[in-house]
N, C-alpha and C positions, 0 to 999 in steps of 0.2 A: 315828705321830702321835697314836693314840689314846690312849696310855701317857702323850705329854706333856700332854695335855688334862685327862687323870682326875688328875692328882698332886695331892696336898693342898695344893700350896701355890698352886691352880689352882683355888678353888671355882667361880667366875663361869664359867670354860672349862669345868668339870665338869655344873653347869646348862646351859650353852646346846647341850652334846652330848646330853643327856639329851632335850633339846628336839628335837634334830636329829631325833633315835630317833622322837618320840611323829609326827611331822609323815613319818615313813616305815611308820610302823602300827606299829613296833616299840617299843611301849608296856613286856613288860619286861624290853628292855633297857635302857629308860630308867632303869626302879627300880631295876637293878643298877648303872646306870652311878651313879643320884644316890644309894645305900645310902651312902656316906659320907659326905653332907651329914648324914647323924644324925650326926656328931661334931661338929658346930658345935652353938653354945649354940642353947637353943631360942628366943631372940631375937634370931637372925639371918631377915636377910631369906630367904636362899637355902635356910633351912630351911623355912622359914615357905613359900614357894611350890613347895615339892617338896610340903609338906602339902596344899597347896590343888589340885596336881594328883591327890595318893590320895584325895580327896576326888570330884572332876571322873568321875574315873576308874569313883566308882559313884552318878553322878548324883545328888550329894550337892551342890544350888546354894550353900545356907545355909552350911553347914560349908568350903564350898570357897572363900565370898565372905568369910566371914569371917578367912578364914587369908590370902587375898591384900589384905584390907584391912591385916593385923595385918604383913604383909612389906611393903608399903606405906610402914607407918609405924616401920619397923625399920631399920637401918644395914648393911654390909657386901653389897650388892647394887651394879648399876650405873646410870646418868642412863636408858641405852639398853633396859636389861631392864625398869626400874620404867615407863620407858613401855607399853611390852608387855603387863607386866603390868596397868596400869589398864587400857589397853584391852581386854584378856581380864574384868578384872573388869565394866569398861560393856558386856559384850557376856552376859554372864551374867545368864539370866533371873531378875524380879525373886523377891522371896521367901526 
């Protein structure tokens, strides 16, 4: 199952496994699992919020709010995730 999750032609299933990983403490797995979101353009959404969790990841609010606002306002994400996502960004302290 995990094979059909990660395939390229599977970004959005590719994110939310990664997700899966971070929400099980298994943080990198997750950067292993999302290492081939760098082959999406860097204005894609799902690039742009894998950024904003290596960001997260070294208490980096600023740099982190800024990349999930910039995936926010980017294309190839989903109705469901980009929810998610603001809420993670309204929940990130200000600054």
């Amino acid at each position: 199952m995990t094979r059909a999750l990660t395939g390229a032609e599977h970004p959005v299933a590719r994110f939310h496994l990664g997700l899966l990983q971070i929400t099980r403490g298994r943080f990198d797995e997750a950067l292993a699992t999302w290492q081939a979101l760098d082959a999406l353009p860097d204005t894609h959404a799902l690039r742009r919020y894998k950024q904003a969790f290596e960001h997260l990841a070294q208490d980096a609010f600023g740099p982190a709010r800024e990349r999930l606002q910039a995936g926010l306002a980017a294309s190839g994400s989903a109705p469901a995730l980009d929810r998610d996502m603001r809420r993670l960004l309204d929940s990130l302290p200000p600054g």
